[in-house]
C-alpha positions in Angstrom: 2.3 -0.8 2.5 3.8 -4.1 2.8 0.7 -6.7 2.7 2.5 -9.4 4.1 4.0 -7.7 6.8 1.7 -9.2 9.2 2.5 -12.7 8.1 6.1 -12.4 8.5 9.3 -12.2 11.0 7.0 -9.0 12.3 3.6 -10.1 12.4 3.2 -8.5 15.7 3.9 -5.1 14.0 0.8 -2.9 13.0 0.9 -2.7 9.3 0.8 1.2 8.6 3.9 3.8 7.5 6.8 3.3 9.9 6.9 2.2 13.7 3.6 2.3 15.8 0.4 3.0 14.8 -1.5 6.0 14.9 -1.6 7.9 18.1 -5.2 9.3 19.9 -4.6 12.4 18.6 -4.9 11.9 15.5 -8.1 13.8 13.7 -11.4 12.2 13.1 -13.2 15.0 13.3 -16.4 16.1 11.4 -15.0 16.6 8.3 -13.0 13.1 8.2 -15.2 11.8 5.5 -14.9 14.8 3.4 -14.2 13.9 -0.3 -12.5 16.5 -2.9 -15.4 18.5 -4.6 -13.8 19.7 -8.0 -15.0 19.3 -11.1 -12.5 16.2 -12.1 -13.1 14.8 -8.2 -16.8 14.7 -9.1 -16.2 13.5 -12.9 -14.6 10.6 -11.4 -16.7 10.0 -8.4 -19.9 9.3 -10.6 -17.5 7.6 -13.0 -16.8 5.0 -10.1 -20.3 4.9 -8.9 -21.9 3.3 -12.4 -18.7 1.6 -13.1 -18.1 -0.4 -10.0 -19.6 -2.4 -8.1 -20.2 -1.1 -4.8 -17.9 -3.6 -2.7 -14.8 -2.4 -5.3 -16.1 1.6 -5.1 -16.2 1.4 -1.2 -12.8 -0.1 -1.2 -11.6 2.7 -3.3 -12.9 5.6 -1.4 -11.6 4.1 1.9 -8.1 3.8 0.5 -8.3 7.3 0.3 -9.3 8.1 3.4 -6.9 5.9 5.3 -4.2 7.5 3.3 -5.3 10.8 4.1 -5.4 9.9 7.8 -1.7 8.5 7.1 -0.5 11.4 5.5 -1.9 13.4 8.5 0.0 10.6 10.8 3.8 11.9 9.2 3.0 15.3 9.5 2.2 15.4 6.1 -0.1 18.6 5.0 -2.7 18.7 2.0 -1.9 21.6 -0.4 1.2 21.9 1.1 3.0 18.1 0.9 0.8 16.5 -1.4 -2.2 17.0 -3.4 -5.1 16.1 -1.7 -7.4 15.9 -5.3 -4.4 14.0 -7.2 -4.2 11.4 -4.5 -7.9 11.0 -4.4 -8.0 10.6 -8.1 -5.1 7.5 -7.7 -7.6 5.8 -5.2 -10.8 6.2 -6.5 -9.7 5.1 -10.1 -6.9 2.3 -8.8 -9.2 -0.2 -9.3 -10.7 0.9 -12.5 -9.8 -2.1 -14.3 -11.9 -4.6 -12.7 -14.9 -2.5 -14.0 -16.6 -3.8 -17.6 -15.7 -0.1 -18.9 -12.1 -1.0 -18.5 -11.6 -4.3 -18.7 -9.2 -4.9 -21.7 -6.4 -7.8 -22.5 -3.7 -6.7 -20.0 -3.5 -7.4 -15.8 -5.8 -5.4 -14.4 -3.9 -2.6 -13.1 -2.3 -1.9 -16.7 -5.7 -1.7 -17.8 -6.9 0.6 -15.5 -3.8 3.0 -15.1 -5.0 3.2 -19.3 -8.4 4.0 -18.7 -7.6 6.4 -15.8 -5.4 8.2 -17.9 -7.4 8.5 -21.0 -10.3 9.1 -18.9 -8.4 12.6 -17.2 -7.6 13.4 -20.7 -11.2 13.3 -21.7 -11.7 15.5 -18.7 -8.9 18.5 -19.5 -6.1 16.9 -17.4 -2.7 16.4 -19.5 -0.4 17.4 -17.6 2.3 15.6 -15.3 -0.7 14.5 -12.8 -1.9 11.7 -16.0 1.8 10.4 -15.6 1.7 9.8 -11.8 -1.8 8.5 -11.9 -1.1 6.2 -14.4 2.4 5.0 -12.6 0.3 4.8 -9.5 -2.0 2.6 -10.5 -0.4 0.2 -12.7 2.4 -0.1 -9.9 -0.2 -0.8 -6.8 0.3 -4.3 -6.6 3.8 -4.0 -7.3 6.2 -3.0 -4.0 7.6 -0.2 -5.3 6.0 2.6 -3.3 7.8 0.4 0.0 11.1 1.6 -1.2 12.7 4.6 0.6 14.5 5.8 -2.9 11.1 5.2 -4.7 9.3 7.6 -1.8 12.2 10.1 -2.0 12.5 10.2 -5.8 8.7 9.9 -6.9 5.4 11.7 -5.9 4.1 12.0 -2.5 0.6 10.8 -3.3 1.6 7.8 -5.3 2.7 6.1 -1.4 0.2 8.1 0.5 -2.3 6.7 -2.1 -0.9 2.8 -2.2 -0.5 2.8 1.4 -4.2 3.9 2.3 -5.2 1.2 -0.4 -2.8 -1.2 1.6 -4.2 -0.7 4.9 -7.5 -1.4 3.4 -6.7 -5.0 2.1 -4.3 -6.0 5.0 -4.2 -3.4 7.6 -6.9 -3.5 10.6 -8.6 -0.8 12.6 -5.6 -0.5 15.1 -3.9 1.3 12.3 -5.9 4.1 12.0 -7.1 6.6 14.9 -8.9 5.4 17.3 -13.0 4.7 16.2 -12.0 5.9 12.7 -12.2 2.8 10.6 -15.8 2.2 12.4 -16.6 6.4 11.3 -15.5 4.9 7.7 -17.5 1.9 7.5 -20.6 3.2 8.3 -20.8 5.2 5.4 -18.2 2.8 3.0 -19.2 -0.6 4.3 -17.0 -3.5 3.5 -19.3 -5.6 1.9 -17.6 -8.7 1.3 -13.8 -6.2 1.6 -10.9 -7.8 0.1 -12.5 -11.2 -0.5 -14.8 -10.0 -2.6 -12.4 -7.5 -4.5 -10.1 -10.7 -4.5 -13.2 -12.5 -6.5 -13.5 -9.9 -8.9 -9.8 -10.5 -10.0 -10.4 -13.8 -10.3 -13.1 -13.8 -12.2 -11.5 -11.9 -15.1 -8.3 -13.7 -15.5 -10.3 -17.1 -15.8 -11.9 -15.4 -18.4 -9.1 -13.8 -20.2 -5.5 -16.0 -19.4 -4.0 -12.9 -20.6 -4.7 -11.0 -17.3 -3.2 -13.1 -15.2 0.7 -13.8 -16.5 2.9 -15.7 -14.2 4.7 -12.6 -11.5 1.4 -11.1 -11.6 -1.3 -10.7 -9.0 -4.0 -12.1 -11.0 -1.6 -14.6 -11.9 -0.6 -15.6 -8.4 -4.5 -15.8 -7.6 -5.2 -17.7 -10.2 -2.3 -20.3 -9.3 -3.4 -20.8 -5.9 -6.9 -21.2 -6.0 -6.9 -23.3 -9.5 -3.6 -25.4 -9.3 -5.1 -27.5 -11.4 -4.9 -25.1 -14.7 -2.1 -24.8 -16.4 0.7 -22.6 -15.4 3.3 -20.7 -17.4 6.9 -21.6 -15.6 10.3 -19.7 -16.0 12.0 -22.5 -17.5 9.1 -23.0 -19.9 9.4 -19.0 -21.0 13.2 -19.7 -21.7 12.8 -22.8 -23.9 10.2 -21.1 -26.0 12.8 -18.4 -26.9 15.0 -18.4 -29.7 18.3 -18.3 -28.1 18.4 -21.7 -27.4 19.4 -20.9 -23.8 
């Protein structure tokens, strides 16, 4: 999902996969908050529920849902278009990295798609799924799941993941079925939502300069709400190098 699509040429355009938003008949029926129950859906569930803090977990678990209700949008089918447990496992671990438990030298997505994947290994998964959770996940700030090649060419549940996650940070209720982002919310309240996700970001690249490198999310955040720190420029990256450029 394209966050700043509602701050563009088509602000007037719901925010969500393709044209329109989601039509009435879309499902919210009792089992619209149902989670994955496997053993590596649980794993990471309780993983997210110590390592988190409750605004980020929330976050997490919604992203999943309003991908889900996404997928179901397109026609898309779990178990037969995508894997309902590997796109769960994107969204509940995208965010990983702003956890103490995973919280290393790198932006925080790199550091999380590491943890994730290390943390599936612990668990008995090394197979192709480590690959497209950890390219989910250090890519979800990126773009890349916008691009029709990227979509056509990579996993289904890397977008269906990264747009649910979208909708979450810059969507609104409009783009889900109708009453279904209420549904949500009373059992995965906001609590503080992007702003205080937004925090948590911040927070650790003040700490660490590292996490936050000029291109980067982190970095942007910090540039804009701390102009006054120092910032790494283009020009100041090419006179530091040794080709004299």
């Amino acid at each position: 999902m394209d966050i700043f699509r509602r701050t563009t040429s088509d602000a007037a355009a719901p925010a969500g996969v393709g044209a329109g938003s989601l039509d009435a008949t879309a499902s919210a029926g009792p089992d619209a908050l149902e989670l994955p129950s496997s053993p590596i859906a649980a794993a990471t569930q309780q993983l997210i529920d110590t390592a988190l803090m409750p605004a980020v977990r929330n976050h997490s678990v919604r992203g999943f849902l309003f991908g889900r209700a996404i997928a179901e949008k397109q026609g898309l089918r779990p178990g037969v278009d995508y894997d309902e447990e590997l796109m769960y496992l994107i969204c509940a671990l995208h965010d990983i990295g702003l956890g103490d438990i995973a919280n290393g030298h790198q932006r925080f997505e790199v550091d999380g798609a590491d943890y994730a994947a290390e943390f599936l290994e612990r668990n008995g998964i090394t197979d192709a799924r480590v690959d497209t959770v950890w390219d989910a996940i250090a890519g979800h700030t990126s773009g890349f799941s916008d691009s029709p090649v990227y979509r056509r060419r990579r996993p289904a549940e890397i977008w269906i993941a990264v747009e649910g996650i979208g909708i979450d940070v810059g969507g609104s209720p409009d783009d889900l079925p109708p009453g279904y982002a209420d549904l949500v919310h009373a059992t995965y309240p906001r609590l503080g939502g992007t702003r205080a996700l937004t925090d948590v970001i911040e927070t650790q690249a003040l700490a660490d300069r590292r996490k936050a490198f000029p291109g980067t999310l982190p970095g942007e955040l910090v540039h804009q709400r701390h102009p006054e720190l120092p910032y790494l420029t283009w020009d100041e990256i090419i006179d530091a190098s040794g080709w004299g450029d």
